[in-house]
Legacy VTK file of the C-alpha trace (Angstrom):
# vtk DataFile Version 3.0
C-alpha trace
ASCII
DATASET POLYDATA
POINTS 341 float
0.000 0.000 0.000
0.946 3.430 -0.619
2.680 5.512 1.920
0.098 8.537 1.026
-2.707 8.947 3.643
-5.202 10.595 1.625
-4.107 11.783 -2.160
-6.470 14.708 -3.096
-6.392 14.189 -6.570
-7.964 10.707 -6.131
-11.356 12.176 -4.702
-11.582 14.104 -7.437
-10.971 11.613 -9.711
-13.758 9.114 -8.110
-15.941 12.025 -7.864
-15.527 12.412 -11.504
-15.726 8.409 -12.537
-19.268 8.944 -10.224
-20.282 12.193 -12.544
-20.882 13.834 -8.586
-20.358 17.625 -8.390
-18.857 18.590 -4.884
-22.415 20.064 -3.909
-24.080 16.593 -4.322
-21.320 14.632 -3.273
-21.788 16.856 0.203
-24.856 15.849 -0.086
-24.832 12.191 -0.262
-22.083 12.023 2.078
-23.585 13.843 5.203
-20.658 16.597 4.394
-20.310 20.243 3.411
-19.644 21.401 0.214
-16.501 23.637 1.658
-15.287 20.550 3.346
-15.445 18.373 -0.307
-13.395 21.248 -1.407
-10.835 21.625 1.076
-10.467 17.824 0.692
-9.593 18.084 -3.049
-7.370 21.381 -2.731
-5.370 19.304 0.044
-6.280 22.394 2.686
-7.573 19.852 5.009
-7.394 15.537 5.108
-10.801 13.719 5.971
-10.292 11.343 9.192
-10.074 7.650 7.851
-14.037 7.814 8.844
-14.864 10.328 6.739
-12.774 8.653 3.957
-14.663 5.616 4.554
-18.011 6.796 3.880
-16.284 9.069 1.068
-15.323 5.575 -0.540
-18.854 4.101 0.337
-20.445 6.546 -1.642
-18.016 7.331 -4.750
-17.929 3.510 -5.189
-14.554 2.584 -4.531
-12.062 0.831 -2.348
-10.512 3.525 0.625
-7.275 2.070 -0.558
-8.039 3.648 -3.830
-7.442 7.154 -1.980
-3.738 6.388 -0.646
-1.923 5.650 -3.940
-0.293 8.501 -5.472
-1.668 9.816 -8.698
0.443 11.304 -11.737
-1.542 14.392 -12.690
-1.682 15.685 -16.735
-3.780 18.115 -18.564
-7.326 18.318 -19.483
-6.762 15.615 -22.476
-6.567 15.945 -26.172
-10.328 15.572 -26.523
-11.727 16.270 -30.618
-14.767 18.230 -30.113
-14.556 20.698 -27.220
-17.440 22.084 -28.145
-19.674 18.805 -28.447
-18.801 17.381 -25.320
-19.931 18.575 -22.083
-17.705 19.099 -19.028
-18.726 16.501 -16.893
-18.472 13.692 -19.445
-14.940 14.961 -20.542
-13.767 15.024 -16.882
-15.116 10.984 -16.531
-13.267 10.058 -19.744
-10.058 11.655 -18.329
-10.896 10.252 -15.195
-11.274 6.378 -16.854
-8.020 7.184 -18.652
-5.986 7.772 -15.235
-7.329 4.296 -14.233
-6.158 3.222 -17.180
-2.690 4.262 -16.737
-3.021 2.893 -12.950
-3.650 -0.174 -14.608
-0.701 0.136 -17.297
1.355 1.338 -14.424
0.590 -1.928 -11.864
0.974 -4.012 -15.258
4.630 -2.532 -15.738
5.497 -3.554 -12.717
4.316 -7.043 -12.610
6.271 -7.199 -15.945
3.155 -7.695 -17.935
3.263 -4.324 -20.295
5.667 -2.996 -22.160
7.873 0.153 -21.336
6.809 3.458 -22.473
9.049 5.065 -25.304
7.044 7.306 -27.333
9.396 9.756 -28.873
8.882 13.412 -27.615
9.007 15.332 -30.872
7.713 18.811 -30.518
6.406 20.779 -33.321
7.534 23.860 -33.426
4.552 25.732 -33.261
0.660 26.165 -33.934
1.737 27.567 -37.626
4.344 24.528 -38.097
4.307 23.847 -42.198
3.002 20.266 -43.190
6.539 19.528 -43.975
7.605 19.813 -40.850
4.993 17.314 -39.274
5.338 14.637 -42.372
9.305 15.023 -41.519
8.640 14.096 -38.049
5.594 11.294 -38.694
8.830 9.831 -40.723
11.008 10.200 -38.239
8.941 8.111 -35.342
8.470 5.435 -37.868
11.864 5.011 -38.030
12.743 5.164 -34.565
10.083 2.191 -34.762
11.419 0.390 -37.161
8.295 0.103 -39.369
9.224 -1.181 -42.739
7.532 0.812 -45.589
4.331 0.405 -46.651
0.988 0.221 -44.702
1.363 -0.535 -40.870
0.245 -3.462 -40.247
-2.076 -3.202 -36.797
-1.303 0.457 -34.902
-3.362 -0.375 -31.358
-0.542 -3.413 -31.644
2.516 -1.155 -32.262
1.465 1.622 -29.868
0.871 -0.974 -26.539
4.430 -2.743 -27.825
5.719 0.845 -27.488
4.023 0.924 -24.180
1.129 3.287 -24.440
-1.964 1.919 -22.452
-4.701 1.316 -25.216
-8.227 0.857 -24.717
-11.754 1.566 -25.446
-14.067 3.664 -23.655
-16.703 2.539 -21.578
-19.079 5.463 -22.270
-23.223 5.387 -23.944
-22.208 9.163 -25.229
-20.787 9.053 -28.962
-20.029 12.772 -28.500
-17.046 11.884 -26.619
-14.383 10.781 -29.168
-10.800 9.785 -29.115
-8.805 11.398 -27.161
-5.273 10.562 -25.363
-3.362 11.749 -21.902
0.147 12.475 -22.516
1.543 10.479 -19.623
5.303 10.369 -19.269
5.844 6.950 -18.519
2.470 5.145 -19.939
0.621 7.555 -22.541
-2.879 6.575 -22.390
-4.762 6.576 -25.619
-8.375 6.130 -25.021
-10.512 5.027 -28.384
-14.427 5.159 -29.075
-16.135 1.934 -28.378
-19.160 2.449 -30.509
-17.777 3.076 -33.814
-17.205 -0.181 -35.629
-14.973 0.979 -38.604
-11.734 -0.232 -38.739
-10.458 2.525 -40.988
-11.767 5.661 -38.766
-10.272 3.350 -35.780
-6.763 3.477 -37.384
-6.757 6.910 -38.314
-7.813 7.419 -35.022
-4.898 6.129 -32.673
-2.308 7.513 -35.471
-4.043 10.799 -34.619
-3.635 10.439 -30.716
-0.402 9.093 -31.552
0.147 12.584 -32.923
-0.541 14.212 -29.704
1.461 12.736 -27.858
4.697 12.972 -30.135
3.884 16.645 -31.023
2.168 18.148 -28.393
2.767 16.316 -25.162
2.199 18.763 -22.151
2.779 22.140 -23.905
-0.591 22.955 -26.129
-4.145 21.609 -26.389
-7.591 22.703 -26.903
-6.848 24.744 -29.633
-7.968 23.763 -33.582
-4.332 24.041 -34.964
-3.319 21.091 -32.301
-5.925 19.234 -34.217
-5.187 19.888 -38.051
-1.439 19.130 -36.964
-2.833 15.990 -35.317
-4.490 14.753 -39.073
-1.696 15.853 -40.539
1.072 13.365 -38.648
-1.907 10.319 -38.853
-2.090 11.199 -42.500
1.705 11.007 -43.215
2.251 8.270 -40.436
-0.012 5.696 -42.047
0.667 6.633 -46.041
3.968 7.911 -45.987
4.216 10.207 -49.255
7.250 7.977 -50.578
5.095 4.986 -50.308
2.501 5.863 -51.398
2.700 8.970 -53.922
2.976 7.017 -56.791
-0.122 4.396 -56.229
-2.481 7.168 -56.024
-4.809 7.958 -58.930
-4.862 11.377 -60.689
-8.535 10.926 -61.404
-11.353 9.668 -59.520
-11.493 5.951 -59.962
-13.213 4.529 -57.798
-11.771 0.977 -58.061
-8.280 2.031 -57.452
-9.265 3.703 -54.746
-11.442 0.685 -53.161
-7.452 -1.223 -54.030
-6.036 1.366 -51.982
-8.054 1.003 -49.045
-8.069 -2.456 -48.839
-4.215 -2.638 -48.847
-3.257 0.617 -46.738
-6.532 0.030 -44.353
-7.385 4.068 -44.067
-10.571 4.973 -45.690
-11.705 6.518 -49.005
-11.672 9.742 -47.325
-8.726 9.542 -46.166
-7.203 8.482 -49.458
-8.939 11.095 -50.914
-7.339 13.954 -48.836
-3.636 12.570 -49.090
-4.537 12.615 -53.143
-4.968 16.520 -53.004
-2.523 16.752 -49.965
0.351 15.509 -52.179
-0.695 16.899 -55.583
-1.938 13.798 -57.301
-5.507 15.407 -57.907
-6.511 18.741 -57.753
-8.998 20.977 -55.742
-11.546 20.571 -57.984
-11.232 16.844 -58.737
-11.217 16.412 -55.195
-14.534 18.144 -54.384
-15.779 16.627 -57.158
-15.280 13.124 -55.352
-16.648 14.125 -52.271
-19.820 15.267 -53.820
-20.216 12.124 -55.719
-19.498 9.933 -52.235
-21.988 11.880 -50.202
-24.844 11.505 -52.986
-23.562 7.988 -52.449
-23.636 7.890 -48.693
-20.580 7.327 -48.357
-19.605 9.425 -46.261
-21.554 8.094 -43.798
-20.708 4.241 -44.655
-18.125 3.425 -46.892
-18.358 0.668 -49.159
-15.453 -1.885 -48.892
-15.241 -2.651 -44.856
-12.404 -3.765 -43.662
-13.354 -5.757 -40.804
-13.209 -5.528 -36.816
-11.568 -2.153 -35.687
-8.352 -3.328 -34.118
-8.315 -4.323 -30.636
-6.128 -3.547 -27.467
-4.985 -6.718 -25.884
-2.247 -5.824 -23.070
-4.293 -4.426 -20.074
-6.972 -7.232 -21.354
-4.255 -10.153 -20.839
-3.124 -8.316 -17.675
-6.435 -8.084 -15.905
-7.610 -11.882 -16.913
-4.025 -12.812 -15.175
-3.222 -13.535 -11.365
-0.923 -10.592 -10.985
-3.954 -8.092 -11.548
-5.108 -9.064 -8.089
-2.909 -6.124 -6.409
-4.381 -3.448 -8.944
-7.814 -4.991 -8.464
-7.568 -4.550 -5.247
-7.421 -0.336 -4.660
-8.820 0.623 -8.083
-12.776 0.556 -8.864
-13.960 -2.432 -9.654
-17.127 -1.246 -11.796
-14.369 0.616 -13.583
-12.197 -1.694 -14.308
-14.701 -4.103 -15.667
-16.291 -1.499 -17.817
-12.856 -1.275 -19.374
-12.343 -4.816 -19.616
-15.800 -5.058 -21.343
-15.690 -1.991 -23.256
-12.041 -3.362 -24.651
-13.066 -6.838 -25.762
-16.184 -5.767 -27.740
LINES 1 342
341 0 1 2 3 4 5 6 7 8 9 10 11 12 13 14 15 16 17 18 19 20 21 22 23 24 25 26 27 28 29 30 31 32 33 34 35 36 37 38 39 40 41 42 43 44 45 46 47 48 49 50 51 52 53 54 55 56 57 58 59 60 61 62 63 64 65 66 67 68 69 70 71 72 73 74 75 76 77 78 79 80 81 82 83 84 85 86 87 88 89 90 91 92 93 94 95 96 97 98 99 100 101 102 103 104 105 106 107 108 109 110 111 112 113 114 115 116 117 118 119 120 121 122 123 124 125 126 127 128 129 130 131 132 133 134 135 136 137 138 139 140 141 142 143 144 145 146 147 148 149 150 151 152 153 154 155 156 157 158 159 160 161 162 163 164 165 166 167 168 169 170 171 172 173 174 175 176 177 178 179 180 181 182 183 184 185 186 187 188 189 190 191 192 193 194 195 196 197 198 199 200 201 202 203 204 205 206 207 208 209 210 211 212 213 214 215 216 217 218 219 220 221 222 223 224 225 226 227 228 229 230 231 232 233 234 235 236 237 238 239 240 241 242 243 244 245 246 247 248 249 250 251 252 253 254 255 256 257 258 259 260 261 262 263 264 265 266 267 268 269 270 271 272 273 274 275 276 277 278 279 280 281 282 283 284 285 286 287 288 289 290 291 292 293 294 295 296 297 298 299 300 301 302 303 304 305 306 307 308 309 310 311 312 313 314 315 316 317 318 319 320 321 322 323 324 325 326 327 328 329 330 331 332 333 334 335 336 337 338 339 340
């Protein structure tokens, strides 16, 4: 057990898995507001009594209180605008559980270490070149051959970065990752069964973490960067230049999809991106895919989204029993359930 008594940030974080303000969480507890909030500013420590029937009502084990927690920023979340407070701050929340979980894995010698590179961009106004050099550059500190990569959720948790799905029955919440300095936590949609978008997806979280880390979020330019890198990551203009069409044909296209595993729209974008079609033809191809519907379902699926496996194999193992043991159980199997969909 941890040496900490009572670690602030975790009845925050349990308030926020609950989706509890401190008013109602006063409430439920017999407590005052003021005293919920000079237990999460760390101006005062409840009595082990208090954090009892704290842990009583939040739902978790009082040992979940004492372990130190890594703090991090707000998260890399897509939408700020779609998403309301209170769910972003239980997604982050999930996500530090999550990296709890990566974190008790590491040390039972059941996940991989972390060694995402830390590759800043140079700014919001940072020229695609820049970002395509640097999308390069990570996939070659990787070792990735050329050519299409061949399962991403795989390569990010053998690079250490905790992987998986979120438990959550709001599809405004997207993607989003916490840049974590030993486990990056990368935190996918769980109702969107598209294995392209899924891809395109954790190379854009991916981004985030490489690019942005700690310094800038919440901001649009964070975000076009973000495509940008998961663009260049997954077709690498060397690779890829050559196979695509100057015209809209739709058959290559489907040949492209299939083999790189990114969608038509995708394909689409690194066509104009790298000069193969122009503004026009590429409008042109949009238009005729949404009178289609295609843009809302492609034609030519690609199968089951990609899965995380490391926390799953973890948790289903004896040596979870330790990290079962302090963190919230109804969390934990949400995340287990959520992640083997």
């Amino acid at each position: 057990m941890s040496t900490h008594a009572f670690e602030r940030s975790r009845l925050r974080a349990a308030r926020e898995l609950a989706g509890l303000s401190q008013t109602k969480l006063a409430r439920e507890s017999g407590l005052t507001p003021a005293a919920i909030s000079q237990f999460e500013s760390g101006a005062a420590r409840p009595s082990p009594d208090t954090s009892g029937v704290l842990a009583s009502v939040l739902g978790v084990p009082q040992e979940f209180f004492q372990e130190a927690m890594v703090e991090s920023h707000e998260g890399f979340f897509r939408s700020l605008r779609r998403t309301s407070v209170s769910d972003r701050r239980r997604a982050r929340a999930i996500a530090h559980v999550a990296h709890d979980l990566a974190v008790h894995a590491s040390s039972a010698r059941r996940f991989c270490p972390g060694d995402v590179p830390m590759l800043p961009v140079s700014g919001l106004q940072a020229e695609r070149a820049e970002i395509e050099a640097i999308a390069a550059q990570v996939r070659t500190l990787w070792g990735l051959p050329s050519g299409p990569v061949h399962d991403v959720v795989e390569l990010l948790e053998t690079h250490g970065v905790a992987v998986t799905r979120l438990p959550l029955d709001n599809p405004d919440v997207d993607a989003f990752s916490l840049p974590f300095s030993d486990h990056p936590v990368i935190v996918l949609g769980a109702d969107k069964n598209d294995r392209a978008r899924s891809r395109f997806d954790s190379a854009h979280e991916l981004a985030h973490l490489v690019l942005h880390g700690e310094q800038i979020w919440g901001v649009k330019e964070v975000e076009a960067q973000a495509h940008q890198f998961a663009a260049a990551f997954l077709m690498p203009a060397e690779d890829i230049h050559d196979q695509l069409p100057t015209a809209v044909d739709w058959p290559a296209l489907f040949a492209l999809k299939r083999h790189w595993q990114v969608s038509l729209a995708a394909l689409l974008m690194r066509a104009r991106t790298l000069g193969r079609i122009s503004e026009n033809t590429y409008l042109t191809a949009i238009k005729a895919a949404s009178a289609r519907g295609w843009r809302r379902v492609e034609p030519v699926p690609l199968g089951r989204p990609e899965q995380p496996t490391k926390l799953l194999a973890y948790l289903a193992s004896a040596d979870s029993a330790p990290a079962r043991a302090i963190l919230p159980s109804h969390i934990v199997e949400s995340l287990t359930a959520a992640s083997a969909a």
